[in-house]
KOLDRENPA-14953 format. One record per residue (C-alpha): x, y, z. Coordinates in steps of 0.2 Angstrom, whole numbers, padded with zeros to 4 digits, always signed. Example, Ala and Ser with C-alpha at 12.3 -4.5 7.8 and 13.67 -1.06 7.14 Angstrom:
# residues 2
+0062-0022+0039/+0068-0005+0036/
//
This chain:
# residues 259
+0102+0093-0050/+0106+0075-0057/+0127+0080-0052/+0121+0086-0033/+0112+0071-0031/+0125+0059-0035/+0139+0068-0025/+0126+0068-0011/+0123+0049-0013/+0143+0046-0010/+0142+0048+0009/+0123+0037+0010/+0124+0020+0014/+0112+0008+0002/+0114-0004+0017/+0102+0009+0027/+0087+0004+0036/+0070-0001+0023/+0062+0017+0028/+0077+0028+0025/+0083+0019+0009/+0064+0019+0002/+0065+0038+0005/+0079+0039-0005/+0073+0031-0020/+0056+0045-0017/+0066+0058-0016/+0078+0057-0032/+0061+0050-0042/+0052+0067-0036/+0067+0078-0044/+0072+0069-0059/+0056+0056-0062/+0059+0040-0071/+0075+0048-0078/+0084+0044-0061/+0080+0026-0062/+0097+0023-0067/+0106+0035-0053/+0093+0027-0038/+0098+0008-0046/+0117+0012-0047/+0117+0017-0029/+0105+0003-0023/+0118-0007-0029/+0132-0004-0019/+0119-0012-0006/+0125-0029+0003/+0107-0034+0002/+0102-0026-0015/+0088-0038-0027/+0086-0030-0043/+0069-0038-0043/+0063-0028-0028/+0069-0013-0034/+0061-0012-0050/+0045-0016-0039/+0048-0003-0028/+0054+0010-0040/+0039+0010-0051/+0027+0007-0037/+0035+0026-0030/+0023+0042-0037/+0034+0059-0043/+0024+0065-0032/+0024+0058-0018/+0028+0072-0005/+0047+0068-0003/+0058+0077-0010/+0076+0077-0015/+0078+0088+0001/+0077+0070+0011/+0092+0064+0002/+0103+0081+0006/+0096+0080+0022/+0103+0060+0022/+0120+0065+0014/+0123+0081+0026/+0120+0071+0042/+0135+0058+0035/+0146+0074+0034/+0142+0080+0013/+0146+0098+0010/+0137+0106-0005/+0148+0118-0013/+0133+0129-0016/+0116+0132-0009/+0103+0117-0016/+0089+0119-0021/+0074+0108-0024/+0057+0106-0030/+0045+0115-0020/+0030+0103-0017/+0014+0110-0012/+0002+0095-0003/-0016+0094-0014/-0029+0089-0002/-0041+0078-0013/-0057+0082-0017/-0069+0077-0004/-0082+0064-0011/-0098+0059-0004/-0104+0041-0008/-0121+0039-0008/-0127+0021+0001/-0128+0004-0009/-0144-0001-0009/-0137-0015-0005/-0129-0011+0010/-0142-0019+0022/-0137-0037+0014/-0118-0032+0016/-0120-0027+0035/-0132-0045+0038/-0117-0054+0029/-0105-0047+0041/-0116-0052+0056/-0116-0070+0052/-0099-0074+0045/-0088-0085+0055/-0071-0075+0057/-0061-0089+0067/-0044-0095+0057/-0049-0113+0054/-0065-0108+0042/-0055-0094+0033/-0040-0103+0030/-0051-0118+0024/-0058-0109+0011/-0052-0115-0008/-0049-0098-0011/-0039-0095+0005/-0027-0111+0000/-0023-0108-0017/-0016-0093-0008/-0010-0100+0006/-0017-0090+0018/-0017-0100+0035/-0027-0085+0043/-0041-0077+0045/-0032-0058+0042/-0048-0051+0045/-0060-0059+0035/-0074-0071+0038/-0083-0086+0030/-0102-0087+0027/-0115-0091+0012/-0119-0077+0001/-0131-0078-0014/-0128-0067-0030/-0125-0063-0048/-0108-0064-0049/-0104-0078-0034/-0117-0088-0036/-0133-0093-0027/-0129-0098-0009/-0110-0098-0013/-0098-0103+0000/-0089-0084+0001/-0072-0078+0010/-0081-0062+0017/-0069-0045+0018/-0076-0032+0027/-0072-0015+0018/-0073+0002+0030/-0069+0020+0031/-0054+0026+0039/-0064+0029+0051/-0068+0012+0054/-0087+0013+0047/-0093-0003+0040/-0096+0003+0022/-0098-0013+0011/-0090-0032+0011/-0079-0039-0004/-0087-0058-0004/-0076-0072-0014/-0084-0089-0021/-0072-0105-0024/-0066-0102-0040/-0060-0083-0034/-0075-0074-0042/-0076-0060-0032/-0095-0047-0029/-0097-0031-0019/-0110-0027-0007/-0112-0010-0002/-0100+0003-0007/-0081+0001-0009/-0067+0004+0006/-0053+0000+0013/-0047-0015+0025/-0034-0011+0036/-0021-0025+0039/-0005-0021+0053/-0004-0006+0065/-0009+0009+0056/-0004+0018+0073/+0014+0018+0073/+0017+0031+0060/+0037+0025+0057/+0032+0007+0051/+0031+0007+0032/+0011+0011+0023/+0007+0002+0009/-0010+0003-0001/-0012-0012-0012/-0025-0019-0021/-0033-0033-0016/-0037-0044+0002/-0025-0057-0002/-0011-0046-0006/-0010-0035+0008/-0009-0053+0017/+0006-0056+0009/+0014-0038+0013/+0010-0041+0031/+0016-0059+0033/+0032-0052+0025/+0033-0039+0037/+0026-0049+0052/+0014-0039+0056/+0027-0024+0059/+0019-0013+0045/+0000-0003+0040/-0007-0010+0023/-0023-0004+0017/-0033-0015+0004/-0041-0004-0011/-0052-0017-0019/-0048-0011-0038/-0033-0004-0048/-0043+0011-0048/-0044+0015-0031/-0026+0015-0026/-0022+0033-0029/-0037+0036-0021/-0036+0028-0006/-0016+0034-0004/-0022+0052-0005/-0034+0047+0008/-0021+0039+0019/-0010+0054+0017/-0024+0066+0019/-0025+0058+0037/-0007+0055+0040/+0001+0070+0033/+0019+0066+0040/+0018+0047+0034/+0027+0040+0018/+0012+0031+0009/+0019+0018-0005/+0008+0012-0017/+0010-0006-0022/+0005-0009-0041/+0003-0030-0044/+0012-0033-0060/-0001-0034-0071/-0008-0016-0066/
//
């Protein structure tokens, strides 16, 4: 498989657009896993544009199992005019749908919607926050600014205020962050949505945290879907959710560096 890849490879340009080259790199990780790290690099850079930097990002941010297959690279190759000198054949993946899991109600979920209701979601609080310039966030990106009181923030702590939802769009909890970054949940755990999770050909990225999927969607200006997970833990969770939803979308998972 590793030899039909490679010839394949010849006739498809690095220099393609960020989607198709991304699927690339999904599709050789899916047949050969972290084996074709050094095919995917070799070809990536043949690229005008290649950082060696970003790929390694990008490479181990990309699940085996993704859902793209090596098919997508023969598919890339055949359209450039590749002829396989025998039929291909790749690994048959058969989509999981994940396990359905209720989530009982926070007890603390009233506090967490009250919260929400008061916070002040106009650019020039958030952006003010100490937490929003050590960041360098000049925007609101969704999130508001009020007083919150508890363990972990603090008694009537100044808080950047994130709301977390369903995918639905359900207020389900908020992520509030004191000063010094100290982060506490109210309610239960979801998702923020950050970009246009409407245009299925713009690239989905499930990161980790509300400043992060900032920084994705600054880089991107605003042409891209992120979704926040709120804990290392949650990332595959969330990107089986996302894919659960959007069946025909490439999700990526964005690991920060000390996941």
């Amino acid at each position: 498989m590793s030899a039909d890849l490679k010839a394949a490879l010849a006739y498809v340009s690095p220099d393609t657009g960020r989607d198709e080259w991304l699927r690339v790199l999904m599709g050789i990780k899916s047949e050969l896993g972290d084996e074709g790290r050094a095919l995917a690099e070799e070809w990536s850079a043949g690229g005008e544009t290649f950082d060696p930097r970003a790929f390694s990002a990008t490479w181990r941010s990309i699940r085996a199992d993704g859902g793209i297959t090596g098919a997508s690279v023969f598919h890339a190759a055949k359209a450039a005019g590749w002829r396989p000198d025998k039929p291909i054949e790749t690994r048959a993946r058969t989509p999981q749908k994940p396990a359905q899991r209720t989530q009982e109600p926070s007890p603390t979920l009233p506090y967490a919607r009250a919260i929400w209701q008061r916070v002040d979601r106009s650019d020039y609080a958030v952006a003010g926050h100490p937490y929003a310039v050590k960041k360098r966030i000049r925007h609101a990106a969704g999130a508001g600014r009020a007083t919150v009181t508890g363990s972990l923030v603090g008694e009537r702590a100044d808080c950047i205020v994130v709301p977390m939802r369903t995918l639905a769009g359900e207020l389900v909890g908020v992520e509030c962050i004191n000063p010094e970054g100290k982060k506490q949940t109210f309610g239960n755990k979801g998702i923020l949505i950050l970009g246009n999770d409407l245009d299925p050909k713009l690239p989905q990225l499930v990161v980790e945290g509300w400043a992060c999927a900032v920084g994705w969607f600054l880089i991107h200006k605003g042409n891209i879907a992120v979704y926040a997970a709120f804990t290392k833990s949650r990332l595959r969770p969330v990107a089986e959710q996302v894919e659960a939803k959007y069946p025909r979308r490439t999700i990526v998972i964005c690991r920060e560096a000390d996941a």
